[in-house]
N, C-alpha and C positions, 0 to 999 in steps of 0.2 A: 609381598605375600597376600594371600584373600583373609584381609582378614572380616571373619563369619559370625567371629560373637564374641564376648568379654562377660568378665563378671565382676561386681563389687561386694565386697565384705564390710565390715564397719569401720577400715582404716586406710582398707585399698583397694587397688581396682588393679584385675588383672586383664593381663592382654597377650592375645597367643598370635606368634610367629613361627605358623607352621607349614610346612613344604611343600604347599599349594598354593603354585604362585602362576602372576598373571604372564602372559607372552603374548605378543600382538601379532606375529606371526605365526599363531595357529587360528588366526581370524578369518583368513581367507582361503586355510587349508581345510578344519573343521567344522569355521563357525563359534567353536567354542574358545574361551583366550586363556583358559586356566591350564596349567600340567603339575607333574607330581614330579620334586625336585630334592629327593632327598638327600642330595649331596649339601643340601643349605641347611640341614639341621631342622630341630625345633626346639623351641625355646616360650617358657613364657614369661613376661614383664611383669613385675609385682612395680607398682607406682603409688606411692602416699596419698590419699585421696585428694591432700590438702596439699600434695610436693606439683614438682614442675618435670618438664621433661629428660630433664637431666639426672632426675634422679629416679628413674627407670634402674631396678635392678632385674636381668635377665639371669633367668633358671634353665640350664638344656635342661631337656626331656628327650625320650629316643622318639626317635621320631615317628610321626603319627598326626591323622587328621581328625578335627572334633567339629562337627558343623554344632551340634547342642550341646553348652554344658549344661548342666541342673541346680549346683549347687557350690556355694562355697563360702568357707566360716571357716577363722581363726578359733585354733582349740585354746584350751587353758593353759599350753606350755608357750604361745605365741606364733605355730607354725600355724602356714594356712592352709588350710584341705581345701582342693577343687576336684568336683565330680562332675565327669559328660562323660557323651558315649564316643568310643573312642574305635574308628577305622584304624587297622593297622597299612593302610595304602589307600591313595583314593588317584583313581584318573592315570594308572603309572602307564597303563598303555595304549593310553586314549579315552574316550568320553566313556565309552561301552564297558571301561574297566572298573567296575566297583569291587571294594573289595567285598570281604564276606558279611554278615549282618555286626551292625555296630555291637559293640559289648559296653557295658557299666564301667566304669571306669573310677581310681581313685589317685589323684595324685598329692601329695603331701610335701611344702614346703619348709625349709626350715631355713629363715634369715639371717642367722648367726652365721650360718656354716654355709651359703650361699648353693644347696643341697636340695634334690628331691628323691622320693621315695615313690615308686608305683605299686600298685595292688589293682 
């Protein structure tokens, strides 16, 4: 997957697996090597800032492309909020296909329950 950007909070560091993913056969068809692959899901990696790669925990989300997030902090119940702007499609039917203008986005984690929440 492309991955575009990550963020860290004060215990972890997250990492999004989302459905823009690379293809080397659209190199020489468009030039461009990326496509929109939402049969693969998205998901994002909360990782220990201090753990190793194994101990990656993956959160689905629906799926959805985020080139910027903005922000992201663990609240005082323990879950972690991440904010970016959030494409509902990006590239699904070729380069020229953007989806509509990003929107603000909120996504809320919850560790316990290996759970997210969108707004």
């Amino acid at each position: 997957s492309m991955m575009h950007d990550f963020q860290i909070t004060e215990h972890h560091a997250l990492l999004f697996d989302l459905p823009v993913h690379f293809d080397s056969t659209l190199v020489d068809r468009d030039g461009f090597p990326f496509r929109w692959v939402p049969e693969a899901g998205a998901r994002i990696g909360v990782l220990p800032r201090d753990g190793t790669s194994d101990q990656v925990r993956w959160i689905d989300i629906d799926p959805c492309f985020m080139f910027h997030s903005f922000n992201a902090y663990e609240d005082p119940d323990g879950r972690i909020v991440l904010e970016g702007c959030r494409l509902p499609t990006l590239w699904e039917n070729g380069l020229d296909d953007v989806a509509p203008t990003p929107k603000p986005w909120r996504w809320t984690f919850d560790l316990e329950t290996g759970t997210s929440t969108e707004e």
